[in-house]
N, C-alpha and C positions, 0 to 999 in steps of 0.2 A: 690611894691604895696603901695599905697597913699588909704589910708581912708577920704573918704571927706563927708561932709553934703550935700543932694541935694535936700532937705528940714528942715525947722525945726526940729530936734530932729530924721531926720533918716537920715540914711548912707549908704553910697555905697563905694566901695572897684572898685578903680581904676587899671589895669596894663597897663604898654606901654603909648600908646602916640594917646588919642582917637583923635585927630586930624589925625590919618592916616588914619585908617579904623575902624571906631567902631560900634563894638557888645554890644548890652544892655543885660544882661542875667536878667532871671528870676526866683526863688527858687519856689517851690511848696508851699502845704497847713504846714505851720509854719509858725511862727512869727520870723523875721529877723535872717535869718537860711543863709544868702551871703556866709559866710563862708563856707558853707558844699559842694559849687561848686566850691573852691578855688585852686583845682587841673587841673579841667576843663578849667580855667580863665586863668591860670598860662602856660598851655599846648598853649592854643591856642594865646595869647602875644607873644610867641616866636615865631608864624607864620608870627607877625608883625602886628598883629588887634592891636588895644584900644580896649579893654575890662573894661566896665564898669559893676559891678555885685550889683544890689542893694538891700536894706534888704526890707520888703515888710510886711505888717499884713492880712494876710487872715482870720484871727478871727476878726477884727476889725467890727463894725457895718456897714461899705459899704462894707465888705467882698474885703477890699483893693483898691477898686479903687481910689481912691484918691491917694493912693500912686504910684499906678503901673502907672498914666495921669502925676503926678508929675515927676516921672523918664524918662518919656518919652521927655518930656519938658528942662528936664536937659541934658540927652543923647545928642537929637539937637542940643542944646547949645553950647557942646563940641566939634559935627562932624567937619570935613572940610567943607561940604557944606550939605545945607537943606537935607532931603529923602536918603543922605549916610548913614542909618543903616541899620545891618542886627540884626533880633528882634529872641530871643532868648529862649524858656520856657522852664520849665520842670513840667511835671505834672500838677499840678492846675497855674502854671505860663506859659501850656506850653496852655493850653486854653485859660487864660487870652493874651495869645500872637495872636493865631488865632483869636481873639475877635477884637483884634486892629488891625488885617491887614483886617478882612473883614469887619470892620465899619471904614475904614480910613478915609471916608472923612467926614465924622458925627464927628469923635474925632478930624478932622484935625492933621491928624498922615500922614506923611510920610516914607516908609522903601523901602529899596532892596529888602529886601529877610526876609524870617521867615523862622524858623528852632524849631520844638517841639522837646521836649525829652519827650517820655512816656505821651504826651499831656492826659491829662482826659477829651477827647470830648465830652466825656457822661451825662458830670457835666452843671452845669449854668457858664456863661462866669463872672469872677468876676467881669469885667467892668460895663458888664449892667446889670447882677445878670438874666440874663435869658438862654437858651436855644442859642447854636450857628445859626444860622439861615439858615435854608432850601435853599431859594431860594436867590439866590445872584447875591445882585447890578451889573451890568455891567456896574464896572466900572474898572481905573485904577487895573491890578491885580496882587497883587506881587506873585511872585512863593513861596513856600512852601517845605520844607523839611524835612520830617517826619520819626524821629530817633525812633525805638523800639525796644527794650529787646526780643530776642523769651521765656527767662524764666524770664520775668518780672511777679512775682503771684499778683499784685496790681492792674495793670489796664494792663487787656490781649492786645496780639499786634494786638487782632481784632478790638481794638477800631480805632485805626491808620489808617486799611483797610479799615474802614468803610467810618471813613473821608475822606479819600485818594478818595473814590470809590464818594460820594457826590460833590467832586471839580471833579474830571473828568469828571463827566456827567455834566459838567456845561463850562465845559471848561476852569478850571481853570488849570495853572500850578502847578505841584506837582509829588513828587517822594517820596516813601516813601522804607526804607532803613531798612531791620530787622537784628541786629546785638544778639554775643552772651553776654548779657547782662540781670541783671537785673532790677528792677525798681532805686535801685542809684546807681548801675557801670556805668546806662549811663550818668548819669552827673556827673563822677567823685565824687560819694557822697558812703557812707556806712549806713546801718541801725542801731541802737543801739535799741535793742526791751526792756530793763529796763528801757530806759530814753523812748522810743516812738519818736526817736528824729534821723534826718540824721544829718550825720557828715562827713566832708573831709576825703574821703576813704586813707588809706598808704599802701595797700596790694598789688603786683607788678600785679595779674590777674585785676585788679580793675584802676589801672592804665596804666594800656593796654588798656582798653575799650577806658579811656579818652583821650590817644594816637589819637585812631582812630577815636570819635569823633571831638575833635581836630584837624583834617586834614579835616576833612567833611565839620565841619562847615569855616576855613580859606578860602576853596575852593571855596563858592560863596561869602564871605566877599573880 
């Protein structure tokens, strides 16, 4: 793993060799929390992705987007060629990820494929800070793949359904997947309730989960 800037003053945690196949992952509502999906990164590199995981501020006054359009812009950089990523969230990064596949050509973003963990569809998209949007552009549409916890108690696996059930009636591609997980086994993350804070899971049920997300997400990377 290679720590690099990929902007002024933030970082991102590289594995493998994002000129193969790379994945940009995305941490939830924290401030540069990269690390706490470093089991997740770690798992899914040895499938032979580039895994790029970058820290992100969702407190910050744009509610991060600047950072998360800046990562995006770097990811590219890296791929082998243009629209080779598969976009990757979790929770408030796993919205802010649907946000940038379904305004792609407004953000001029290219991807393969998208993949939420425990997405928070219900929230404002951090990018535009509003509401994921109803009715959708027909345009370009990348498929979608939507990871849920059945005992995730943060954000229930109805929210997933729901989305899941919005792109279908619309004809968007999408598969949505309920594994037994909670809101951080599925991104290889653990909760610390004194600190209020996810942190890189070590517990062998907890890294089973990321096993198998890990295999989910290589599969359409």
């Amino acid at each position: 793993m290679e720590t690099v800037e990929y902007a002024p003053g933030r970082s991102a945690d590289i594995f493998g060799d994002p000129a193969q196949r790379t994945v940009l992952m995305w941490h939830g509502t924290q401030t540069d929390a990269s690390a706490s999906m470093r089991p997740l990164a770690e798992r899914l590199a040895a499938f032979g992705a580039g895994v790029v995981v970058t820290d992100w501020d969702s407190h910050a006054e744009d509610h991060g987007s600047s950072d998360l359009l800046r990562s995006l812009r770097f990811a590219a950089e890296l791929a082998a060629a243009p629209g080779d990523i598969v976009l990757a969230g979790w929770s408030l990064g796993g919205v802010a990820a649907a946000g940038a596949t379904l305004n792609a050509a407004r953000l001029g973003v290219r991807l393969r494929h998208t993949v939420c963990l425990a997405g928070a569809f219900m929230v404002a998209d951090p990018l535009s800070g509003e509401p994921l949007p109803a009715e959708l552009a027909d345009l370009d549409r990348v498929p979608f793949t939507l990871l849920h916890g059945v005992d995730d108690d943060v954000i229930p696996v109805g929210v997933s359904r729901d989305f899941a059930a919005t792109l279908g009636k619309q004809d968007w591609p999408v598969e949505v997947v309920e594994l037994a997980a909670d809101h951080g086994t599925i991104a290889g993350a653990r909760y610390d309730s004194a600190l209020d804070r996810y942190f890189a899971a070590h517990d062998p049920d907890a890294l089973a989960v990321a096993d198998e997300v890990a295999t989910r997400i290589a599969a359409v990377a």
